[in-house]
mmCIF file of the N, C-alpha and C atoms, coordinates in Angstrom:
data_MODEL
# 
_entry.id   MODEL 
# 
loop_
_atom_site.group_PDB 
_atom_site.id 
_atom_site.type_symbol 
_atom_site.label_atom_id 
_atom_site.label_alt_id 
_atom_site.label_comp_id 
_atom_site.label_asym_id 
_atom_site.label_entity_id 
_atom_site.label_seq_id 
_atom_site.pdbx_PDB_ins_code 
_atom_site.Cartn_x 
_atom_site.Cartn_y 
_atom_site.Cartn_z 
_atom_site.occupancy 
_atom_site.B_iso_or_equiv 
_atom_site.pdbx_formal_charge 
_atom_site.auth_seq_id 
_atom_site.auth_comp_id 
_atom_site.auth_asym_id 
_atom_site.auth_atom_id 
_atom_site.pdbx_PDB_model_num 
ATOM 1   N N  . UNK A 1 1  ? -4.791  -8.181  7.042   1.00 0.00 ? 1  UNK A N  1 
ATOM 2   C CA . UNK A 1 1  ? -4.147  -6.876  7.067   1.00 0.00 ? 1  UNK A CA 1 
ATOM 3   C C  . UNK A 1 1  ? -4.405  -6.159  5.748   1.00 0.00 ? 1  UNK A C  1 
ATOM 4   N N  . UNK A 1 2  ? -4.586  -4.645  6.246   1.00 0.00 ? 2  UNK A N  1 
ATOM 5   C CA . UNK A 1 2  ? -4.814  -3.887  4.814   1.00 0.00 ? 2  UNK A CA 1 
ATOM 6   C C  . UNK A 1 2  ? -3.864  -3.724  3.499   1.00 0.00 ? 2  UNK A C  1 
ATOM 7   N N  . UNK A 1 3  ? -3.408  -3.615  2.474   1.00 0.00 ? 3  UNK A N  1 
ATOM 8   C CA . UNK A 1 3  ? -2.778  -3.817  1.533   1.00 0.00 ? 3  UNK A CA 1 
ATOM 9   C C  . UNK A 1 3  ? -2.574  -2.150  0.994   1.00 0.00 ? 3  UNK A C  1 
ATOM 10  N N  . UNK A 1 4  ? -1.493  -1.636  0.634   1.00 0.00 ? 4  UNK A N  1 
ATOM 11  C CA . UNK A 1 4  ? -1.557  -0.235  0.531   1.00 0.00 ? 4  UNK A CA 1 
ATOM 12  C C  . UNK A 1 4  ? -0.905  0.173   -0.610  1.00 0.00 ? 4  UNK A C  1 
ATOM 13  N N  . UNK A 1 5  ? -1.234  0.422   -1.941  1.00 0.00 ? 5  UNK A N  1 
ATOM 14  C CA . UNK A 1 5  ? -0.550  1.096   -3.441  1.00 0.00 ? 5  UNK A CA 1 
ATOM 15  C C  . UNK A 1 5  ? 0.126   2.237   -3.171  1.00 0.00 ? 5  UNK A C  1 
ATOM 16  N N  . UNK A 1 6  ? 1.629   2.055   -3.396  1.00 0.00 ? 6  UNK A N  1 
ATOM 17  C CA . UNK A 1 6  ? 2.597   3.629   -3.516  1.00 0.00 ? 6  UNK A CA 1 
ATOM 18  C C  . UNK A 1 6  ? 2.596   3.563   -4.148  1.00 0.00 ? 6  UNK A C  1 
ATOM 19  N N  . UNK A 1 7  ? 3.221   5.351   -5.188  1.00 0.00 ? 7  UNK A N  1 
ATOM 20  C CA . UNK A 1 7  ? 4.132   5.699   -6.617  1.00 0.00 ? 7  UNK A CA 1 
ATOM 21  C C  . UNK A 1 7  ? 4.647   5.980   -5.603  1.00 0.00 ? 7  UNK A C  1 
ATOM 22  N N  . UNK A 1 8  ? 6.266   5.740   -6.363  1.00 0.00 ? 8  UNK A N  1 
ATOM 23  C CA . UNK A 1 8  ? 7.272   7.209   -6.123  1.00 0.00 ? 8  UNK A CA 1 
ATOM 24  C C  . UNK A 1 8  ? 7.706   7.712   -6.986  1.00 0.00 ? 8  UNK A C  1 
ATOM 25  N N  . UNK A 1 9  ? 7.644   9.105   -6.648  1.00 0.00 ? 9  UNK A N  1 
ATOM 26  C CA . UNK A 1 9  ? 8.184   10.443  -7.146  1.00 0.00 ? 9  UNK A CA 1 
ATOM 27  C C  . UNK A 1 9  ? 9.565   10.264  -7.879  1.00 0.00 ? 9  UNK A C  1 
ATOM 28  N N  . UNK A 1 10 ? 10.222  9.550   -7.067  1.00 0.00 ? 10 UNK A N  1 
ATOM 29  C CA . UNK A 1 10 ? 11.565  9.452   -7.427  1.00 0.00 ? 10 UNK A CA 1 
ATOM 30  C C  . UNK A 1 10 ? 12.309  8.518   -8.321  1.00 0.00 ? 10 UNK A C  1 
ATOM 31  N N  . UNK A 1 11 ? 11.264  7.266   -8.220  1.00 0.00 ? 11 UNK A N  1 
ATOM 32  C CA . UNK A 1 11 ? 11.643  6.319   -9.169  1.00 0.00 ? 11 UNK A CA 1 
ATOM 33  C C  . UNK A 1 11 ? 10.992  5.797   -10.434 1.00 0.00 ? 11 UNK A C  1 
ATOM 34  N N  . UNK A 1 12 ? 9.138   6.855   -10.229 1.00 0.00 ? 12 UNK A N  1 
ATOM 35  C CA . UNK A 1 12 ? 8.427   6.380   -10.938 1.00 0.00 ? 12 UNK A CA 1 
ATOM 36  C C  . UNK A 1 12 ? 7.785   5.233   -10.794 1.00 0.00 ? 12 UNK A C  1 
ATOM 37  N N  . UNK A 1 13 ? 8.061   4.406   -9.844  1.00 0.00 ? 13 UNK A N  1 
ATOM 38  C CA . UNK A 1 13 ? 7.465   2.918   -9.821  1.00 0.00 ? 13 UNK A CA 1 
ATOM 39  C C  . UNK A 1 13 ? 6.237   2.939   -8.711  1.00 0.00 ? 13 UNK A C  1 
ATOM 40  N N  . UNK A 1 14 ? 5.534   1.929   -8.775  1.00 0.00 ? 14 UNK A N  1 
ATOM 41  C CA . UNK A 1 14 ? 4.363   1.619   -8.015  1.00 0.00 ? 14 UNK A CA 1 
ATOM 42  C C  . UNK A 1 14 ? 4.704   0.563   -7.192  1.00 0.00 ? 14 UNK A C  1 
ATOM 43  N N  . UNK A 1 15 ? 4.046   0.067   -6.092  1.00 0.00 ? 15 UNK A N  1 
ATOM 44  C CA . UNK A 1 15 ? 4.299   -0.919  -5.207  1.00 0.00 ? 15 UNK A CA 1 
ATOM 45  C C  . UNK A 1 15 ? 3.329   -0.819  -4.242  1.00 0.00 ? 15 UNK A C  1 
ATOM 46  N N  . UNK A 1 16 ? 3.211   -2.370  -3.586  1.00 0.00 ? 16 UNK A N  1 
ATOM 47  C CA . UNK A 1 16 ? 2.530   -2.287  -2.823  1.00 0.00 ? 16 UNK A CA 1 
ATOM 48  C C  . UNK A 1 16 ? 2.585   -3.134  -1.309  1.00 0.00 ? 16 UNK A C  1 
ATOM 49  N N  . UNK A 1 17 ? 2.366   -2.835  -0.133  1.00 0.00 ? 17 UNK A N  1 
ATOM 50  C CA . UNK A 1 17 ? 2.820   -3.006  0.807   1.00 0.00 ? 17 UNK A CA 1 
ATOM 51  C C  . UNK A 1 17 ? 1.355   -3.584  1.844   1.00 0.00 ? 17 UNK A C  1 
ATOM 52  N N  . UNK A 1 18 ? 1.670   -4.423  2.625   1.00 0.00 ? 18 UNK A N  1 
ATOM 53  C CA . UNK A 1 18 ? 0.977   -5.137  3.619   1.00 0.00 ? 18 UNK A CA 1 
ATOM 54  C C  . UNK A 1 18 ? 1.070   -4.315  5.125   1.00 0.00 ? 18 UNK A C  1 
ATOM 55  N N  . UNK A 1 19 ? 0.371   -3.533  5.714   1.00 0.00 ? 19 UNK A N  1 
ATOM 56  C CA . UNK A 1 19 ? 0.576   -2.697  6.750   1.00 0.00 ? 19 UNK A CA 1 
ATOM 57  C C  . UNK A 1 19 ? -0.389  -3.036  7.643   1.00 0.00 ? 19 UNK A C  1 
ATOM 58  N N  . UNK A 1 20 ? 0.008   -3.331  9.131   1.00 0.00 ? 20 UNK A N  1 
ATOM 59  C CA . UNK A 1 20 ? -1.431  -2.970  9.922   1.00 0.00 ? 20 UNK A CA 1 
ATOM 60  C C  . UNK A 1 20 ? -1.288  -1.720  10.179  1.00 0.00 ? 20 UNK A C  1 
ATOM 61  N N  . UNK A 1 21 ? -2.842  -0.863  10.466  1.00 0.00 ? 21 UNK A N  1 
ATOM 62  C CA . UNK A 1 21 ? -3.268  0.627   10.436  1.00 0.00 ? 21 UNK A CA 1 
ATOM 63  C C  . UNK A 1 21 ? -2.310  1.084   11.470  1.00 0.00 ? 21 UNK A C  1 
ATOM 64  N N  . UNK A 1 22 ? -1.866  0.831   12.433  1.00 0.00 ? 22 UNK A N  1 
ATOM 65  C CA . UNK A 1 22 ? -0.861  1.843   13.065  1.00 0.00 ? 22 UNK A CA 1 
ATOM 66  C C  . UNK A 1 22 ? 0.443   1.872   12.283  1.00 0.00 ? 22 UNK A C  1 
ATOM 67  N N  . UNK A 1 23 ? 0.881   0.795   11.621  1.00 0.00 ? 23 UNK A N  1 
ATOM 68  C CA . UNK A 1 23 ? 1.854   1.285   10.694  1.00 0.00 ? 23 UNK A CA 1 
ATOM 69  C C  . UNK A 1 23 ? 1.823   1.908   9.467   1.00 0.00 ? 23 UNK A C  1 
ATOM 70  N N  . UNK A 1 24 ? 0.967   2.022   8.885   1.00 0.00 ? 24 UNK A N  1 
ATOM 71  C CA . UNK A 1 24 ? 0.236   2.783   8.047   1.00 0.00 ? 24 UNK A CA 1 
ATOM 72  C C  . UNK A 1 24 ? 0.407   4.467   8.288   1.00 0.00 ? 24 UNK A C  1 
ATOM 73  N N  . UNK A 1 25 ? -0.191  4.575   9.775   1.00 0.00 ? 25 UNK A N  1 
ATOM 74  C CA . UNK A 1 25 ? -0.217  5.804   10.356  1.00 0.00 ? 25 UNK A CA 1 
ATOM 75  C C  . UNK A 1 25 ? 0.958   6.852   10.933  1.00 0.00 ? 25 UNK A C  1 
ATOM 76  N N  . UNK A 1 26 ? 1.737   5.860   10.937  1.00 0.00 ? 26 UNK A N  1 
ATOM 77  C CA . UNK A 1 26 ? 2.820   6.075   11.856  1.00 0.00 ? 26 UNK A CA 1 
ATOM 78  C C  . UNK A 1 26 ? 4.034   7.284   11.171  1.00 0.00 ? 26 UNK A C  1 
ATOM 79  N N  . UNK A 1 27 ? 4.225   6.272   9.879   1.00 0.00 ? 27 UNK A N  1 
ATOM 80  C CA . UNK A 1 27 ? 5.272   6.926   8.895   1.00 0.00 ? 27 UNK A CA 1 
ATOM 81  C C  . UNK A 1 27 ? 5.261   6.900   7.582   1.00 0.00 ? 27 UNK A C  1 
ATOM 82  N N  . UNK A 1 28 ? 5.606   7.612   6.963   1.00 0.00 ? 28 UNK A N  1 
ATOM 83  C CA . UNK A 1 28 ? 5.545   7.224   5.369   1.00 0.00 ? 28 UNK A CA 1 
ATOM 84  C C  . UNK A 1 28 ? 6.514   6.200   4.640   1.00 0.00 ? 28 UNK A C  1 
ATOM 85  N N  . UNK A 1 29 ? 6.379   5.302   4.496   1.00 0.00 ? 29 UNK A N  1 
ATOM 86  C CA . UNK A 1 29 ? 7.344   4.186   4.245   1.00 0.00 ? 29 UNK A CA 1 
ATOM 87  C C  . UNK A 1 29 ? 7.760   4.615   3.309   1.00 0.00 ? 29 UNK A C  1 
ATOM 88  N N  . UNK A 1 30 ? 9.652   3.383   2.486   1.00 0.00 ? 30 UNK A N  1 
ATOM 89  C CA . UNK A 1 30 ? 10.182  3.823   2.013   1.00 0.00 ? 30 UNK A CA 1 
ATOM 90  C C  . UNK A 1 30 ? 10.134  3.224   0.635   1.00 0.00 ? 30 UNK A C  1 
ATOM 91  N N  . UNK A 1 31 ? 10.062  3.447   -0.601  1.00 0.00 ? 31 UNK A N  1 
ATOM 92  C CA . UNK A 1 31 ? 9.790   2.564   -1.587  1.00 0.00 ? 31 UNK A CA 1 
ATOM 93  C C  . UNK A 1 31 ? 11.194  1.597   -1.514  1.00 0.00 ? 31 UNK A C  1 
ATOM 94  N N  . UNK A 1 32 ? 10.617  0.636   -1.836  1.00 0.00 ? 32 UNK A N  1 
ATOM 95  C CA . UNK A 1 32 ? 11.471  -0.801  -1.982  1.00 0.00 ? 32 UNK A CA 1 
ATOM 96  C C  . UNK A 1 32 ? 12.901  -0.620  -3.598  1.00 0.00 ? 32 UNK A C  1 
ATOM 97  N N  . UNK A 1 33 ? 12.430  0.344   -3.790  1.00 0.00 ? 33 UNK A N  1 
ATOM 98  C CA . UNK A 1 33 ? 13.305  0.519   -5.660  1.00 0.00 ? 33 UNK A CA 1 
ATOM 99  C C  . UNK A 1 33 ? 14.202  0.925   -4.905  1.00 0.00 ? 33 UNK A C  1 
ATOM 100 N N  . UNK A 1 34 ? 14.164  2.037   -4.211  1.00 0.00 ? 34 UNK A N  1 
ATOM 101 C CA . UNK A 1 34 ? 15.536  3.391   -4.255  1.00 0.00 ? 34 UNK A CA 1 
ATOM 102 C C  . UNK A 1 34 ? 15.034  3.864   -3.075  1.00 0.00 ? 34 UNK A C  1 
ATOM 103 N N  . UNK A 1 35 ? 14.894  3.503   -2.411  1.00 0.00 ? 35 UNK A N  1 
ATOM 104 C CA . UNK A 1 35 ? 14.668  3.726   -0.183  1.00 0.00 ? 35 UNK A CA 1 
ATOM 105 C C  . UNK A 1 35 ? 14.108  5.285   -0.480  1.00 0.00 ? 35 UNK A C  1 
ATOM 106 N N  . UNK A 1 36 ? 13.559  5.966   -1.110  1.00 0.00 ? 36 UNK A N  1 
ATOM 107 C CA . UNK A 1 36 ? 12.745  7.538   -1.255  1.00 0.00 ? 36 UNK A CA 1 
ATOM 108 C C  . UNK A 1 36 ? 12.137  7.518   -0.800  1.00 0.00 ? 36 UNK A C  1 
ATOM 109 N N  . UNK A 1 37 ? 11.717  8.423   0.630   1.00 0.00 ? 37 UNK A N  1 
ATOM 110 C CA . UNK A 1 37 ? 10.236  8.150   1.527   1.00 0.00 ? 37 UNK A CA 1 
ATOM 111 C C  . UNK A 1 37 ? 9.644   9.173   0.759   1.00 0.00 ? 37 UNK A C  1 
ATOM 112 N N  . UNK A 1 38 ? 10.133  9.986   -0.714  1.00 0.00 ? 38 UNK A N  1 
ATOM 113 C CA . UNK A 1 38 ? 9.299   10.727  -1.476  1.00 0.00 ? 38 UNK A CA 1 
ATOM 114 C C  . UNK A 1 38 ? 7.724   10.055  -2.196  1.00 0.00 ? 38 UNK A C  1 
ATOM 115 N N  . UNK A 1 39 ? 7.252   9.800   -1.916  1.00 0.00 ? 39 UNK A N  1 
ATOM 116 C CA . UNK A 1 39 ? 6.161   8.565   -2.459  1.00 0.00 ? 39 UNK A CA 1 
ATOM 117 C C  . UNK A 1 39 ? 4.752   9.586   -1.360  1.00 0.00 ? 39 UNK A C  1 
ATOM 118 N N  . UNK A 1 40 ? 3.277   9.046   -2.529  1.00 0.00 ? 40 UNK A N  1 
ATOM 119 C CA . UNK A 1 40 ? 2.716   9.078   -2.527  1.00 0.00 ? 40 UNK A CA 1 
ATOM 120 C C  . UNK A 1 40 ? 1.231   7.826   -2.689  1.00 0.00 ? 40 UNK A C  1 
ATOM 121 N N  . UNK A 1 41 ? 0.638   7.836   -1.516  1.00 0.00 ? 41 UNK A N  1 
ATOM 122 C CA . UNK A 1 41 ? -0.620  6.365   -1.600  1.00 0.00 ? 41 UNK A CA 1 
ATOM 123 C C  . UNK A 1 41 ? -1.539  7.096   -2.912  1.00 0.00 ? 41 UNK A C  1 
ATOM 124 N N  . UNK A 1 42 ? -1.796  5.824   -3.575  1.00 0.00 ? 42 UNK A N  1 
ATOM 125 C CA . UNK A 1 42 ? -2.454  5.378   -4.553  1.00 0.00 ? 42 UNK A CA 1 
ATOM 126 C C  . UNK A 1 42 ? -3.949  4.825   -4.083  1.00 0.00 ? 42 UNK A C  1 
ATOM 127 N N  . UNK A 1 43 ? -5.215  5.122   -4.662  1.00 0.00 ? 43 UNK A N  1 
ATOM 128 C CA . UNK A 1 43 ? -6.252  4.270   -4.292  1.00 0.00 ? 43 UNK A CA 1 
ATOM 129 C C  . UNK A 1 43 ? -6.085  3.045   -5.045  1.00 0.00 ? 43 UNK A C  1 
ATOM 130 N N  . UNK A 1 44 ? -6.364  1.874   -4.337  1.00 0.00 ? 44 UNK A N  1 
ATOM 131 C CA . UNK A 1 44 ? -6.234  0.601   -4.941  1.00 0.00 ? 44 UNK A CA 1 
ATOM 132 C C  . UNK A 1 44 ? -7.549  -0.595  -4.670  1.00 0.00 ? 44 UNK A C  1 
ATOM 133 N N  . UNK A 1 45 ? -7.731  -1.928  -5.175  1.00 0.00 ? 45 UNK A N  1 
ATOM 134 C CA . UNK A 1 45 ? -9.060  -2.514  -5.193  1.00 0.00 ? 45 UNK A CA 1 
ATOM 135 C C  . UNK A 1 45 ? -8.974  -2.967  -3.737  1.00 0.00 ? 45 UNK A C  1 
ATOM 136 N N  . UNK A 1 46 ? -10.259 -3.336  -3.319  1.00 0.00 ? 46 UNK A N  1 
ATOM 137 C CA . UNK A 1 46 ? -10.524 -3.880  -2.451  1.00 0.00 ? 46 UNK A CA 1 
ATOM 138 C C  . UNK A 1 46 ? -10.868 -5.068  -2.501  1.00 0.00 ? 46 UNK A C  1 
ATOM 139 N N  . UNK A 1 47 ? -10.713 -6.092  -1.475  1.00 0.00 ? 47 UNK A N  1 
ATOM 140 C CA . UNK A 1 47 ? -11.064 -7.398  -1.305  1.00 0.00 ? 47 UNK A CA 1 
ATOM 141 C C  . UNK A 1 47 ? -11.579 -7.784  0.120   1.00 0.00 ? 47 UNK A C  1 
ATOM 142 N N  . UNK A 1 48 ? -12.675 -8.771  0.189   1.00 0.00 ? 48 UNK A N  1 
ATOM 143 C CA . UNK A 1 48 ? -13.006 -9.385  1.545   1.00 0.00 ? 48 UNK A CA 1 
ATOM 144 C C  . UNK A 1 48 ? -13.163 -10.552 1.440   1.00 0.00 ? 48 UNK A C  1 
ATOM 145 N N  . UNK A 1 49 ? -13.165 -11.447 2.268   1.00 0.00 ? 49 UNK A N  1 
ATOM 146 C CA . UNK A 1 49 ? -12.964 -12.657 2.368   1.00 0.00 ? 49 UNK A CA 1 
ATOM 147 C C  . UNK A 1 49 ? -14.380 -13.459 3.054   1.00 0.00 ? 49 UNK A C  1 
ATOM 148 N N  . UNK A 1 50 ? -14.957 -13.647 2.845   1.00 0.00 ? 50 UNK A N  1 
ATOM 149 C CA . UNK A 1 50 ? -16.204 -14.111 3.507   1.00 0.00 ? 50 UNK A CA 1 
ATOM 150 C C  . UNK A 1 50 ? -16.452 -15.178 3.764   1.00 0.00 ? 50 UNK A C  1 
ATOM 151 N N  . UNK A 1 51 ? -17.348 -15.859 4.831   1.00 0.00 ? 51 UNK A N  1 
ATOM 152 C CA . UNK A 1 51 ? -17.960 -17.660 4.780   1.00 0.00 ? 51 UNK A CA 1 
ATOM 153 C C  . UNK A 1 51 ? -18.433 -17.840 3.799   1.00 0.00 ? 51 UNK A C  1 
ATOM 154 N N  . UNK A 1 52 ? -20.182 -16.744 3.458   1.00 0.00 ? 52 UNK A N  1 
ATOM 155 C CA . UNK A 1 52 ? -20.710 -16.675 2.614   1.00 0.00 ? 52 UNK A CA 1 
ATOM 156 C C  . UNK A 1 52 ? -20.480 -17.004 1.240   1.00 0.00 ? 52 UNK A C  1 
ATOM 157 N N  . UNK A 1 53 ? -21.547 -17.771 0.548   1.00 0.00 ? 53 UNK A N  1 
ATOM 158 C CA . UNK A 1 53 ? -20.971 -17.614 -1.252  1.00 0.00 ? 53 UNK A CA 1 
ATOM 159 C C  . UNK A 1 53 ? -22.113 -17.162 -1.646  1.00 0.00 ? 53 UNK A C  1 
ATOM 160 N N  . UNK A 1 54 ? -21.659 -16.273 -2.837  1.00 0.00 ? 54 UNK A N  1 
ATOM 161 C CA . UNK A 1 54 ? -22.843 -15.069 -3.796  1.00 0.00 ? 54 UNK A CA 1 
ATOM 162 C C  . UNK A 1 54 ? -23.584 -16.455 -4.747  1.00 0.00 ? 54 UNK A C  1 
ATOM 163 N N  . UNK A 1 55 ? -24.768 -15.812 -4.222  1.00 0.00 ? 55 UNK A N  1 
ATOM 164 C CA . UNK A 1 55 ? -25.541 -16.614 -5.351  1.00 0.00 ? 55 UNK A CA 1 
ATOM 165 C C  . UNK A 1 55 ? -25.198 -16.334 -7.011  1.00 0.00 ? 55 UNK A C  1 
# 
């Protein structure tokens, strides 16, 4: 499942949340500090998991 970086507006804090894409889509979740669905997504790193190993 995709992994998703908030700020909020309201508390200043960052966080980050485990969503599958329809929940993602659905609503703007609420930050975990102070329940503010005032918050804004953050770009954050990516990761994949592979069989493969890099030479």
């Amino acid at each position: 499942m995709p992994h998703y970086e908030y700020f909020c507006k309201v508390c200043n804090k960052t966080f980050t949340l485990t969503l599958h894409i329809a929940e993602h889509d659905a609503e703007n979740p609420a930050c975990p500090h102070c329940g503010s669905h005032n918050i804004e997504q953050r770009w954050s790193t990516f990761s994949a998991v592979t069989s493969r190993k890099s030479a």
